[in-house]
CHARMM internal coordinates of N, CA and C (Angstrom, degrees):
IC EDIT
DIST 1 N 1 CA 1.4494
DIST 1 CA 1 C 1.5286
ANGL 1 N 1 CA 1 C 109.31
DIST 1 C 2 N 1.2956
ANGL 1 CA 1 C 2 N 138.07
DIHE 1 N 1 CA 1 C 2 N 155.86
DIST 2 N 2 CA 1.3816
ANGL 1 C 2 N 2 CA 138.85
DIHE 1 CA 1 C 2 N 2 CA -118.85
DIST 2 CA 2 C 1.5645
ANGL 2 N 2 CA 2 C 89.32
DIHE 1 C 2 N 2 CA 2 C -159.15
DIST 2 C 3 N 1.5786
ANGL 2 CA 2 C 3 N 126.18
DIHE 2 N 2 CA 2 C 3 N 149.19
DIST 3 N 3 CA 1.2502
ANGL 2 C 3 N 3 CA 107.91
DIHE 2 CA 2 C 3 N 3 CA -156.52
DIST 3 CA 3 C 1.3595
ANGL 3 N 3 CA 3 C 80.29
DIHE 2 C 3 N 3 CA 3 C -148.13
DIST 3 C 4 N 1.4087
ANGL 3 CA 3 C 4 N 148.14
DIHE 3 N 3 CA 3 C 4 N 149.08
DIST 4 N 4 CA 1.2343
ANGL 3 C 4 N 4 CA 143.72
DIHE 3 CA 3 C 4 N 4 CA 163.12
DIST 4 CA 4 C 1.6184
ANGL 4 N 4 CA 4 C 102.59
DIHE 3 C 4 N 4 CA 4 C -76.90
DIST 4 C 5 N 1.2821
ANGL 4 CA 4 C 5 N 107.87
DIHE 4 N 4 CA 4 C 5 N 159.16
DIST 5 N 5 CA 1.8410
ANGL 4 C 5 N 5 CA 122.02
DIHE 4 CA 4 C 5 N 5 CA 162.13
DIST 5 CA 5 C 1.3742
ANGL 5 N 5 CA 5 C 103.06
DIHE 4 C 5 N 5 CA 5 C -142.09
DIST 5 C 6 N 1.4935
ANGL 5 CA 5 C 6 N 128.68
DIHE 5 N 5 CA 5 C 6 N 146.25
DIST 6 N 6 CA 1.2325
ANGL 5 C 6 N 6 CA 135.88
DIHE 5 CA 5 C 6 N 6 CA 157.87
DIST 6 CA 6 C 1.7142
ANGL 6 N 6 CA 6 C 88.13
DIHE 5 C 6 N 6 CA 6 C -124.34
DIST 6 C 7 N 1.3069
ANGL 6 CA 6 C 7 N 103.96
DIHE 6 N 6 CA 6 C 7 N 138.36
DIST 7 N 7 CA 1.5249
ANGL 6 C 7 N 7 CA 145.73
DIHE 6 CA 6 C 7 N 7 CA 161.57
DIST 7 CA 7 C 1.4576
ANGL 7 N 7 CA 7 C 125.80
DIHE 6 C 7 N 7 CA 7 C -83.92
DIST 7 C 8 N 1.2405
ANGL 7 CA 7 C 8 N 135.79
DIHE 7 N 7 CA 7 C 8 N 113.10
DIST 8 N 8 CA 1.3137
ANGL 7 C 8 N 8 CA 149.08
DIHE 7 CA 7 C 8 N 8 CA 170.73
DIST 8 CA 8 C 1.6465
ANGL 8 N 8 CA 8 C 90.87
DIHE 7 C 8 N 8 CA 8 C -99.67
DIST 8 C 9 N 1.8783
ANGL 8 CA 8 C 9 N 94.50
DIHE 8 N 8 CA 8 C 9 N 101.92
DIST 9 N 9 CA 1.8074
ANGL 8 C 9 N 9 CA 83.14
DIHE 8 CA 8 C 9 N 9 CA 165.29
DIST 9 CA 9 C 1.7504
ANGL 9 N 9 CA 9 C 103.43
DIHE 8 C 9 N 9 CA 9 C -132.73
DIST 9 C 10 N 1.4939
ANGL 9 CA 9 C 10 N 99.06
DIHE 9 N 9 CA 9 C 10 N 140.97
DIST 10 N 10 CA 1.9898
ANGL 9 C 10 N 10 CA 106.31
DIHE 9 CA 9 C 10 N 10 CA 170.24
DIST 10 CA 10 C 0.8659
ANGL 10 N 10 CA 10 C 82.68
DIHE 9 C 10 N 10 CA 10 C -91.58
DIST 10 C 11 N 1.6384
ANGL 10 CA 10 C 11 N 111.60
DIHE 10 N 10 CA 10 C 11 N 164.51
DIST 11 N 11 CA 1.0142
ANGL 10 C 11 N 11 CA 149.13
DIHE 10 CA 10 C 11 N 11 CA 62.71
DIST 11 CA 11 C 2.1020
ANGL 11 N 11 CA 11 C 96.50
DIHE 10 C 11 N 11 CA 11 C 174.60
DIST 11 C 12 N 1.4105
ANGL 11 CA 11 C 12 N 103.84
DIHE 11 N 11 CA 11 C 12 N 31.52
DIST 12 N 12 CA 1.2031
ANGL 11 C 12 N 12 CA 104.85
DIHE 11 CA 11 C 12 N 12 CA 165.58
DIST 12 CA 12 C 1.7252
ANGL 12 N 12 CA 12 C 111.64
DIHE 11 C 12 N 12 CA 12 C -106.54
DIST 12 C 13 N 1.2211
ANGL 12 CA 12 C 13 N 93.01
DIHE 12 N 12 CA 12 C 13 N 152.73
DIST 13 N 13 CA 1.1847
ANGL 12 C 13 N 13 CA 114.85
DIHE 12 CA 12 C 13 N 13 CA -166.63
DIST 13 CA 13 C 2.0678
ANGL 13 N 13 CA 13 C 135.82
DIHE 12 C 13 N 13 CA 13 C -143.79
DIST 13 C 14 N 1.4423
ANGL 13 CA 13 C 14 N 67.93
DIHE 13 N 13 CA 13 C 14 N -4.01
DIST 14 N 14 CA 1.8147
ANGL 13 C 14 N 14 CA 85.35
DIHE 13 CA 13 C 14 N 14 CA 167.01
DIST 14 CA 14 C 1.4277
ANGL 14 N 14 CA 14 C 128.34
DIHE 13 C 14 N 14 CA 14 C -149.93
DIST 14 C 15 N 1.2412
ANGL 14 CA 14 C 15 N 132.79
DIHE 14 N 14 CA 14 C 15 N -171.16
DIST 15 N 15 CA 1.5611
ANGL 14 C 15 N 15 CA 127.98
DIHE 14 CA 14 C 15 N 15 CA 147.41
DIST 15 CA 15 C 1.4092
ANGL 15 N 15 CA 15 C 117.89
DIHE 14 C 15 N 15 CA 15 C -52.99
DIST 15 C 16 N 1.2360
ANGL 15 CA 15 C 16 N 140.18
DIHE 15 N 15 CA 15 C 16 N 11.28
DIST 16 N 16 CA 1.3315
ANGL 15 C 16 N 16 CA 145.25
DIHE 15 CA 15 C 16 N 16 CA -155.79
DIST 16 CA 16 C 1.3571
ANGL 16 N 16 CA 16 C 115.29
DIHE 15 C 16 N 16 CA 16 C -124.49
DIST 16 C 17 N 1.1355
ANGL 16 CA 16 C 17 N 84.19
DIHE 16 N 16 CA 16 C 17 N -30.81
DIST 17 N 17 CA 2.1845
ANGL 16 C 17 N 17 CA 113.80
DIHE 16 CA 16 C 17 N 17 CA 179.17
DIST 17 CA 17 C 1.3875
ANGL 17 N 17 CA 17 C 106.09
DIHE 16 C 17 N 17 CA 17 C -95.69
DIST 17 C 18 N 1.4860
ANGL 17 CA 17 C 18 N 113.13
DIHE 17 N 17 CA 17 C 18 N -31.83
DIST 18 N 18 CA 1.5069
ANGL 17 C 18 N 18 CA 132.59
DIHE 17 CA 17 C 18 N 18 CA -173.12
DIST 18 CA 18 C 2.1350
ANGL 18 N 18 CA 18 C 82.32
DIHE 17 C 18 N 18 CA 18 C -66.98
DIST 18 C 19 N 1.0125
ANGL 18 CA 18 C 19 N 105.74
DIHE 18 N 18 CA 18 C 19 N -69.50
DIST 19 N 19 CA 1.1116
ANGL 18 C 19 N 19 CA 102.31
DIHE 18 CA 18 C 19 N 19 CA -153.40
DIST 19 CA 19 C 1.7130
ANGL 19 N 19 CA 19 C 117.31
DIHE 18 C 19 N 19 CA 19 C -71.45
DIST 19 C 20 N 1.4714
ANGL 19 CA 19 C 20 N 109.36
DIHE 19 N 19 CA 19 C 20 N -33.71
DIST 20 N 20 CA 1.7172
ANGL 19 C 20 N 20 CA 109.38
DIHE 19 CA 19 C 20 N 20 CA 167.43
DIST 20 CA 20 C 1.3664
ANGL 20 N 20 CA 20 C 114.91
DIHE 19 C 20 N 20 CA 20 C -71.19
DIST 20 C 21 N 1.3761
ANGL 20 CA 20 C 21 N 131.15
DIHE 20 N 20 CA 20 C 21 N 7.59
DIST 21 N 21 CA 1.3836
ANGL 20 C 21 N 21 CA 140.77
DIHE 20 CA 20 C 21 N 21 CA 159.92
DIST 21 CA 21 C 1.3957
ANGL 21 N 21 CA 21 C 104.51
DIHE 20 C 21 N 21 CA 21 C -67.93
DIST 21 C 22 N 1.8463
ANGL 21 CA 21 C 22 N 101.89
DIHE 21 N 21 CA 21 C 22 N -78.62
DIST 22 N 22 CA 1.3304
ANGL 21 C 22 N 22 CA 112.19
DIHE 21 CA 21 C 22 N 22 CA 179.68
DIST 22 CA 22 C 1.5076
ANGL 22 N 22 CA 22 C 106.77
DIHE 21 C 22 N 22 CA 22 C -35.87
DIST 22 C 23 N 1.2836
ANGL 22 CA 22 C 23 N 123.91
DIHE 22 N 22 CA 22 C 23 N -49.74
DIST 23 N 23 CA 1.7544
ANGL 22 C 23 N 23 CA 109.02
DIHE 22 CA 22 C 23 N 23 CA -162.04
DIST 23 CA 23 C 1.1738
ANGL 23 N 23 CA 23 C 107.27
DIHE 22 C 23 N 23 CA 23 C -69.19
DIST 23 C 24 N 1.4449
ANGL 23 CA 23 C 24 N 126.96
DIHE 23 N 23 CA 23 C 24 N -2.94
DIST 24 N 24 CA 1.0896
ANGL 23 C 24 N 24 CA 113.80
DIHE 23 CA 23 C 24 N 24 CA -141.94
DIST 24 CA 24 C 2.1612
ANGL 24 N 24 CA 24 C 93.35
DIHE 23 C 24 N 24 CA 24 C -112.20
DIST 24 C 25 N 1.3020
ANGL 24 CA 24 C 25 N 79.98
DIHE 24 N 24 CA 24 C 25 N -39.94
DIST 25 N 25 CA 1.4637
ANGL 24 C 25 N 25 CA 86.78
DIHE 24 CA 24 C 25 N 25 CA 173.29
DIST 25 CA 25 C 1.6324
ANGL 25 N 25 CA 25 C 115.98
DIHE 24 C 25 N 25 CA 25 C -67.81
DIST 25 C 26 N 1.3374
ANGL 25 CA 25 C 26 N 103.12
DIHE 25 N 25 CA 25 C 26 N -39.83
DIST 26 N 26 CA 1.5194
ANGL 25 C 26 N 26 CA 103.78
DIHE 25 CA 25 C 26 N 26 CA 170.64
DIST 26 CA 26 C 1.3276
ANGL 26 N 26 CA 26 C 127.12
DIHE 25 C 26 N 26 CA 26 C -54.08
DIST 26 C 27 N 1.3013
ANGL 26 CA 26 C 27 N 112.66
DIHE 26 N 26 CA 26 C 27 N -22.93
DIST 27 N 27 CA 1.0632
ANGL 26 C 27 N 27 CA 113.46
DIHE 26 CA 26 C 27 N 27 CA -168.75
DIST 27 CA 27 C 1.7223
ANGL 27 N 27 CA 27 C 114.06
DIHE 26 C 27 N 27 CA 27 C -107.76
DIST 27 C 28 N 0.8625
ANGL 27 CA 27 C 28 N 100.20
DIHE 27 N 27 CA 27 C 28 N 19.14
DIST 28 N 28 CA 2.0414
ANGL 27 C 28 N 28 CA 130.12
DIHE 27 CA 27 C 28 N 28 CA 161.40
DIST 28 CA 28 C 1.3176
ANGL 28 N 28 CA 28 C 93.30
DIHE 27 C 28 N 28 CA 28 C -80.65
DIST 28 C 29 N 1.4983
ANGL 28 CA 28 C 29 N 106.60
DIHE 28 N 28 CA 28 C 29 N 132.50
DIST 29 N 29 CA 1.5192
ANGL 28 C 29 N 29 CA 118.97
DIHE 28 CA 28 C 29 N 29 CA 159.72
DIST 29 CA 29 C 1.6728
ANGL 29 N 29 CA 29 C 100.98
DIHE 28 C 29 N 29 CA 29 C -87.66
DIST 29 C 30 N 1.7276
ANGL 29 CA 29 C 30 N 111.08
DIHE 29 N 29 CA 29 C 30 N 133.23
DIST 30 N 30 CA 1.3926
ANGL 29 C 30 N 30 CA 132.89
DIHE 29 CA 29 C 30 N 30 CA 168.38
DIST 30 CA 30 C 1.8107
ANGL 30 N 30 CA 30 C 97.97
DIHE 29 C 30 N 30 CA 30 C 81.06
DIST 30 C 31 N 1.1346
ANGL 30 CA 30 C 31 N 104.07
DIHE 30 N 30 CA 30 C 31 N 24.60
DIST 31 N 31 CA 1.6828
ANGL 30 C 31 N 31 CA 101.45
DIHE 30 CA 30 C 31 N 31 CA 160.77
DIST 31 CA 31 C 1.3300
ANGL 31 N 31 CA 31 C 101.99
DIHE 30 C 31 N 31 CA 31 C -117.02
DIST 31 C 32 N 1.5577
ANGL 31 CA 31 C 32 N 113.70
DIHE 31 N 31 CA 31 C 32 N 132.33
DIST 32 N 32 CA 1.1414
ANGL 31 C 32 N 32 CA 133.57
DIHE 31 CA 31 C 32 N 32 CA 172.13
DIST 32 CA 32 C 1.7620
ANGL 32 N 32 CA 32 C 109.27
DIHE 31 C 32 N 32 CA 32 C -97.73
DIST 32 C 33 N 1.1675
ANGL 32 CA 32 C 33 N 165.13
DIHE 32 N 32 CA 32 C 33 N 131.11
DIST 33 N 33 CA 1.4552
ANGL 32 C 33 N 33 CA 157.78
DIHE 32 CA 32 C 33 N 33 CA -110.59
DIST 33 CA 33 C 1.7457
ANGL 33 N 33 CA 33 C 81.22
DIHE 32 C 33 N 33 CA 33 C -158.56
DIST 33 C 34 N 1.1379
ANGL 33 CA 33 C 34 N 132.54
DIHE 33 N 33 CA 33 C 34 N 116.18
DIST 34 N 34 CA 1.2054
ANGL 33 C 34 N 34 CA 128.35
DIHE 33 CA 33 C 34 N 34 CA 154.34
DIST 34 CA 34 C 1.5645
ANGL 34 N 34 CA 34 C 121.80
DIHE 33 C 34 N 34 CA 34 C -120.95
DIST 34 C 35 N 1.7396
ANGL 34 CA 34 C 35 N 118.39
DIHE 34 N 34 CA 34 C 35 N 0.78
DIST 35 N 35 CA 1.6435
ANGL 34 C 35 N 35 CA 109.63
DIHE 34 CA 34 C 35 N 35 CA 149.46
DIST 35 CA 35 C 1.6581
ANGL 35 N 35 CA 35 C 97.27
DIHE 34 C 35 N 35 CA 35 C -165.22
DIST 35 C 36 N 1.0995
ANGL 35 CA 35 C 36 N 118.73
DIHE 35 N 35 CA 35 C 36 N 147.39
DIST 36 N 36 CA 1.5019
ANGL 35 C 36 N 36 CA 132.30
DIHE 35 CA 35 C 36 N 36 CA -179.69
DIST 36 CA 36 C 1.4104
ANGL 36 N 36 CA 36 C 94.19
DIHE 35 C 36 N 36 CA 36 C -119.91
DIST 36 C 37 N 1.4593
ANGL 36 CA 36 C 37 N 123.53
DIHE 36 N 36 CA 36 C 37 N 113.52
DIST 37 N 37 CA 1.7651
ANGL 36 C 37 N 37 CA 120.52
DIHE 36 CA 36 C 37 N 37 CA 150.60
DIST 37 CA 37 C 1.5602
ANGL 37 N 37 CA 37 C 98.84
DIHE 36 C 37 N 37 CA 37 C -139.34
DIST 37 C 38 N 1.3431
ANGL 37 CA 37 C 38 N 96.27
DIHE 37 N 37 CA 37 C 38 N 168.88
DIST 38 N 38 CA 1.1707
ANGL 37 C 38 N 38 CA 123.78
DIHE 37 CA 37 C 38 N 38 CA -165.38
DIST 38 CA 38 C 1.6688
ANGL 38 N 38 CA 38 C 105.80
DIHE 37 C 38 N 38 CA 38 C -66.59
DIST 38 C 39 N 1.2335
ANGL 38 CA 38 C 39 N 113.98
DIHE 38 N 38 CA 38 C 39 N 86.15
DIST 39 N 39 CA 1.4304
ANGL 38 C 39 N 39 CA 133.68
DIHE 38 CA 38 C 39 N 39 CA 153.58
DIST 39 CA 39 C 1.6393
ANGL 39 N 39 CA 39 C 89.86
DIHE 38 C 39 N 39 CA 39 C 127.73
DIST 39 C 40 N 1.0686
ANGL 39 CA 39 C 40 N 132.09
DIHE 39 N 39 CA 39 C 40 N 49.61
DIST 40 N 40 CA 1.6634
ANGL 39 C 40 N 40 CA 128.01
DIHE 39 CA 39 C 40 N 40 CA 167.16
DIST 40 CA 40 C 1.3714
ANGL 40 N 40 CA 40 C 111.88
DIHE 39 C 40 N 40 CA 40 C 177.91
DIST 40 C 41 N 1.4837
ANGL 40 CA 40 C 41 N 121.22
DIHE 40 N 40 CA 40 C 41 N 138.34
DIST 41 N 41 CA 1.2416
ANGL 40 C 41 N 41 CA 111.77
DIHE 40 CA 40 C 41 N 41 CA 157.04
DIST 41 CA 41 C 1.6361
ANGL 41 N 41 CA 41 C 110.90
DIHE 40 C 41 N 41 CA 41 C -127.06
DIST 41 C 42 N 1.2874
ANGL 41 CA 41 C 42 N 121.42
DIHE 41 N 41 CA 41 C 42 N 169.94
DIST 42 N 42 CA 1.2783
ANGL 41 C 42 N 42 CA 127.54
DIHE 41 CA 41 C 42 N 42 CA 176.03
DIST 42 CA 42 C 1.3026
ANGL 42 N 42 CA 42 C 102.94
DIHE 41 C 42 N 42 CA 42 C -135.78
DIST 42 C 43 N 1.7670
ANGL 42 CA 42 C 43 N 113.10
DIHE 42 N 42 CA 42 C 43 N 138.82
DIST 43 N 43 CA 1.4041
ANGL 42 C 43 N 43 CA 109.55
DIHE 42 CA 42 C 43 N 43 CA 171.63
DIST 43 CA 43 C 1.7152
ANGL 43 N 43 CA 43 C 91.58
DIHE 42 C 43 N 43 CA 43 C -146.04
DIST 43 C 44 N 1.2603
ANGL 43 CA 43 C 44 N 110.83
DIHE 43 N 43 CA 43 C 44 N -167.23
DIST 44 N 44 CA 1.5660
ANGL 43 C 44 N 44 CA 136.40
DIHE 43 CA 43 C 44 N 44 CA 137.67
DIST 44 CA 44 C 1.2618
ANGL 44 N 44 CA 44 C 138.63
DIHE 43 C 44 N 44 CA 44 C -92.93
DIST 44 C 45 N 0.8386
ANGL 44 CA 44 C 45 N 133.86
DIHE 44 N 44 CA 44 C 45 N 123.51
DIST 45 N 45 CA 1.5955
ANGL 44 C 45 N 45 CA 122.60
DIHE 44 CA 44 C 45 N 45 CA 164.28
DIST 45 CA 45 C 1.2407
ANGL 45 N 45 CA 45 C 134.02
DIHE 44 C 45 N 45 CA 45 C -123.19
DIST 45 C 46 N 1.1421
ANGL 45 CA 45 C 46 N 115.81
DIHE 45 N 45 CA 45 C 46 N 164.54
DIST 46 N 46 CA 1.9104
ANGL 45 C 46 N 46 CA 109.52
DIHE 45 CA 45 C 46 N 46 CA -165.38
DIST 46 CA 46 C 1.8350
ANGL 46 N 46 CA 46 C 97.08
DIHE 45 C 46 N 46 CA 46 C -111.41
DIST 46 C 47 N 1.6887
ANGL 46 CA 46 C 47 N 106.31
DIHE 46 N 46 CA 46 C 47 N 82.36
DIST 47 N 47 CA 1.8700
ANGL 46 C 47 N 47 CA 109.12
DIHE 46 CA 46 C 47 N 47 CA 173.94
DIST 47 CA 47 C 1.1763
ANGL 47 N 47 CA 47 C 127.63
DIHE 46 C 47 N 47 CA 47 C -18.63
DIST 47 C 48 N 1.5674
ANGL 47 CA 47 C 48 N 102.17
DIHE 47 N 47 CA 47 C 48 N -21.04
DIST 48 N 48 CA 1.9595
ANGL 47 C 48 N 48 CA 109.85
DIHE 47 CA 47 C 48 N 48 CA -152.33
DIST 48 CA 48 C 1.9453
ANGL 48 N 48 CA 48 C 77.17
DIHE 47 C 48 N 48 CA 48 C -88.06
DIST 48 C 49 N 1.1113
ANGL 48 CA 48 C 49 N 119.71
DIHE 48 N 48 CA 48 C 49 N -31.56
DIST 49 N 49 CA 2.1702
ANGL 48 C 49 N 49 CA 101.22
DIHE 48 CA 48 C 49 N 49 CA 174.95
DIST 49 CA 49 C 1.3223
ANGL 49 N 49 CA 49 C 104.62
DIHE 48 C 49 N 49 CA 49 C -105.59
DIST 49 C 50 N 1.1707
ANGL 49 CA 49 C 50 N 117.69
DIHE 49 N 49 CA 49 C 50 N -25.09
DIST 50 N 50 CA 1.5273
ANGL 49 C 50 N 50 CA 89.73
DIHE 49 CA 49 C 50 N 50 CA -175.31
DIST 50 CA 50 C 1.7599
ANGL 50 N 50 CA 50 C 96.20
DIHE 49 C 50 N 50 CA 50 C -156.87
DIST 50 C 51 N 1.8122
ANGL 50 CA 50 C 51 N 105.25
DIHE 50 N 50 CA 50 C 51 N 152.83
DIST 51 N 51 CA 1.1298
ANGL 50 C 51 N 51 CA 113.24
DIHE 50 CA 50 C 51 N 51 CA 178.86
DIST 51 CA 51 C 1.2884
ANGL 51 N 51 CA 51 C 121.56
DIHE 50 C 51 N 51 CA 51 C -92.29
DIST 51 C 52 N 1.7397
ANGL 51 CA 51 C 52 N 130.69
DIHE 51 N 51 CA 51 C 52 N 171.31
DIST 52 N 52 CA 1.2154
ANGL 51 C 52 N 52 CA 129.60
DIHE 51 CA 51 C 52 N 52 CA -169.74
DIST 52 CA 52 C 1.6867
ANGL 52 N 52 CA 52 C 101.41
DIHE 51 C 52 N 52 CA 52 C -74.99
DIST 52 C 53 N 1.1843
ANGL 52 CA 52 C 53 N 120.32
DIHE 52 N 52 CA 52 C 53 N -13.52
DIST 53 N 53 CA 1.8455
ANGL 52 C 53 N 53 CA 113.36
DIHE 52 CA 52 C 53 N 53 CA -161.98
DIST 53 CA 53 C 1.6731
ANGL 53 N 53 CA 53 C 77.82
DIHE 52 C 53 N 53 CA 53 C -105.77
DIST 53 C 54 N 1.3000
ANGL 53 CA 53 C 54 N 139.75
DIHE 53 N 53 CA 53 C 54 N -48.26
DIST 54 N 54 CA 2.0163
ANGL 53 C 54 N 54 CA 120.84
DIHE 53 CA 53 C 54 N 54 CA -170.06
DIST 54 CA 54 C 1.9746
ANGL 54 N 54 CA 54 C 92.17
DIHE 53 C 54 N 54 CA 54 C -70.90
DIST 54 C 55 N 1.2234
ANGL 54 CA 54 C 55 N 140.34
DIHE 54 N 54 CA 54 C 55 N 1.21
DIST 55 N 55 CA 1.2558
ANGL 54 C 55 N 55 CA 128.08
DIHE 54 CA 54 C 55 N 55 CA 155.43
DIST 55 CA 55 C 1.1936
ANGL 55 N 55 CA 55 C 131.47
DIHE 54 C 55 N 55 CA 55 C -75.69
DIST 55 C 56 N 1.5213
ANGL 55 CA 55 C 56 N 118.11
DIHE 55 N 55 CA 55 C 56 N -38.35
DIST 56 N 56 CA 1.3847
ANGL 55 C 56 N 56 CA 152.03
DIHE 55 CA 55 C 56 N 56 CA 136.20
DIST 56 CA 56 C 1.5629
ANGL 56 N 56 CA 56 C 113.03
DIHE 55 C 56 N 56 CA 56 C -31.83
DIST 56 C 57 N 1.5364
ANGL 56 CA 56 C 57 N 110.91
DIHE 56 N 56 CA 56 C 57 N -39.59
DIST 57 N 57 CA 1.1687
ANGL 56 C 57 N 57 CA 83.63
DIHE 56 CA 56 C 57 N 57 CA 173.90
DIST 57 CA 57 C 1.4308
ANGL 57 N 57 CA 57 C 125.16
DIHE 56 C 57 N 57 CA 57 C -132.73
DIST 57 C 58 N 1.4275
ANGL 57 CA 57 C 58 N 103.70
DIHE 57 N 57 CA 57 C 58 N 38.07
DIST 58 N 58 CA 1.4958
ANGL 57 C 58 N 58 CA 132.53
DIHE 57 CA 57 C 58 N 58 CA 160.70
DIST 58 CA 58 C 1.5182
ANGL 58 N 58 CA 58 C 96.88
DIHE 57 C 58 N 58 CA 58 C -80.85
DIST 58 C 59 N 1.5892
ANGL 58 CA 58 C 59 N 126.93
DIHE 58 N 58 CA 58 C 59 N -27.59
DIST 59 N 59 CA 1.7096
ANGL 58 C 59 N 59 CA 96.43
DIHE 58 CA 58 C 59 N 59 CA 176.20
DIST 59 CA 59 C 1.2700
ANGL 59 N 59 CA 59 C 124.85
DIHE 58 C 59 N 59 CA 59 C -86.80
DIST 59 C 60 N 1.7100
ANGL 59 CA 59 C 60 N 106.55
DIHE 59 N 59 CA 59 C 60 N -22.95
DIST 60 N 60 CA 1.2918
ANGL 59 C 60 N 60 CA 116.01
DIHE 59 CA 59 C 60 N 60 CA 175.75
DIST 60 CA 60 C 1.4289
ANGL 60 N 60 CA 60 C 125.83
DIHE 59 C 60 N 60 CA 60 C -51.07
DIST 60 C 61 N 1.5584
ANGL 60 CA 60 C 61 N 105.07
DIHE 60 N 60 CA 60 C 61 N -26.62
DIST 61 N 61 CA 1.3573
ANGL 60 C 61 N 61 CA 119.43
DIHE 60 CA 60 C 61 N 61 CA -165.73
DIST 61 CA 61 C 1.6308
ANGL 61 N 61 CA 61 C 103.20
DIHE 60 C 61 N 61 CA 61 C -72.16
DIST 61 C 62 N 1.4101
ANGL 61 CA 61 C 62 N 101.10
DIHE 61 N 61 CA 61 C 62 N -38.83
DIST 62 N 62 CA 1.8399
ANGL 61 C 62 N 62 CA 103.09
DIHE 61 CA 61 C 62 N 62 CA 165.72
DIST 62 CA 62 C 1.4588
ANGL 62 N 62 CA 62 C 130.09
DIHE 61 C 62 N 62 CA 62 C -72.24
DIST 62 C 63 N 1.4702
ANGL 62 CA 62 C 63 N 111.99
DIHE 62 N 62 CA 62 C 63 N 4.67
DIST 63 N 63 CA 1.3644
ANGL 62 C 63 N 63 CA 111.10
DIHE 62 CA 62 C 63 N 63 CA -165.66
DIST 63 CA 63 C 1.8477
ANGL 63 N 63 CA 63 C 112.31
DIHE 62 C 63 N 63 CA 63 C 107.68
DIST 63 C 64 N 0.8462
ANGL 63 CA 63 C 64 N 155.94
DIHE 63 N 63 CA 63 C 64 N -10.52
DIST 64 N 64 CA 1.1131
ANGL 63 C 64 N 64 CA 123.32
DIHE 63 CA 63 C 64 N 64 CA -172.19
DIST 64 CA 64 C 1.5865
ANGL 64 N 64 CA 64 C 80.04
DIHE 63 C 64 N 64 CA 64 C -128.14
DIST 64 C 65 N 1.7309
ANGL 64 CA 64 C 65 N 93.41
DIHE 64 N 64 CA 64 C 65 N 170.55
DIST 65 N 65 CA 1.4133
ANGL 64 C 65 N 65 CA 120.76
DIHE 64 CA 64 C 65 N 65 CA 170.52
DIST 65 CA 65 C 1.4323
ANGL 65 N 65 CA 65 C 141.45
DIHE 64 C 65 N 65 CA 65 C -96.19
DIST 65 C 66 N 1.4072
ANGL 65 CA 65 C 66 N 114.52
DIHE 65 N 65 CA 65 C 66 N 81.12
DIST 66 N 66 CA 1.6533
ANGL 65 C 66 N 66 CA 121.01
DIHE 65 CA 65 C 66 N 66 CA -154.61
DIST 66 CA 66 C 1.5003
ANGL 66 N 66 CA 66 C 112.44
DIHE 65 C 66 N 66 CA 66 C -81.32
DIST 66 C 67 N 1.5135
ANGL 66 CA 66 C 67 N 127.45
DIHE 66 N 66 CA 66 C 67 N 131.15
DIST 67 N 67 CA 1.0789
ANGL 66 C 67 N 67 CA 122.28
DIHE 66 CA 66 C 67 N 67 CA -177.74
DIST 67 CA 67 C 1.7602
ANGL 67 N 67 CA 67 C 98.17
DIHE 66 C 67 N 67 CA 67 C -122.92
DIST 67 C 68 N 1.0820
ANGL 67 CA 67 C 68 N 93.15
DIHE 67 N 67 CA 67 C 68 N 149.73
DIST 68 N 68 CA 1.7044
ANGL 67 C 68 N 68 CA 99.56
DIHE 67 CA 67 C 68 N 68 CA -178.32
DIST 68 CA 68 C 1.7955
ANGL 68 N 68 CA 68 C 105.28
DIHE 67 C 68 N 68 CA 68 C -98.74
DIST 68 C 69 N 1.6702
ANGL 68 CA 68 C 69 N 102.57
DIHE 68 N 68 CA 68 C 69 N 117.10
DIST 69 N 69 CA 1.3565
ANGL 68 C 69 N 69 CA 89.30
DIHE 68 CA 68 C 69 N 69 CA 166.83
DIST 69 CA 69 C 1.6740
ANGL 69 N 69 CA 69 C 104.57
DIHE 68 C 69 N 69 CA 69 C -134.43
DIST 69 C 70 N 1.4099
ANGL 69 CA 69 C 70 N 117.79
DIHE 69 N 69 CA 69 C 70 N 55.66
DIST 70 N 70 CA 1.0960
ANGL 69 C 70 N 70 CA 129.58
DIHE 69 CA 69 C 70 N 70 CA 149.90
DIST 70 CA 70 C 1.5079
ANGL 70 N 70 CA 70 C 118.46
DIHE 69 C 70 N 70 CA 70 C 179.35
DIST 70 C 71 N 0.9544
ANGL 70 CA 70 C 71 N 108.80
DIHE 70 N 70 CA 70 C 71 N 135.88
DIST 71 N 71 CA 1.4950
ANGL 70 C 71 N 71 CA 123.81
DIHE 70 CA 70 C 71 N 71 CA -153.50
DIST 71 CA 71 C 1.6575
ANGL 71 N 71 CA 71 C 107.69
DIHE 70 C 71 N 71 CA 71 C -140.30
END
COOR INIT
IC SEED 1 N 1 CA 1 C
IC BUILD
């Protein structure tokens, strides 16, 4: 079962940020990526591998600051 997340993330600011997001989320096992823009992302995820706060903090690990405001 498949869980939506929307992402509140600073400190992007271009297509460049747009895109080390995306890799970054992609590269989470049981995240599905369904839009990367500049200050939000939205995906799915499957809880049973991974939680909404270790997604959160797969972006941090690149630099920016992800806050979860839907879960």
């Amino acid at each position: 079962m498949a869980n939506t997340l929307t992402l509140s993330i600073e400190g992007m600011h271009c297509g460049g940020c747009v895109r080390r997001v995306t890799a970054a989320l992609e590269g989470v096992k049981g995240v599905e990526v369904r839009s990367v823009g500049v200050g939000s992302a939205n995906m799915t995820f499957d809880p049973s591998r991974v939680s909404a706060e270790e997604i959160a903090a797969a972006i941090s690990r690149i630099g920016f600051s992800a806050q979860i405001e839907k879960a």
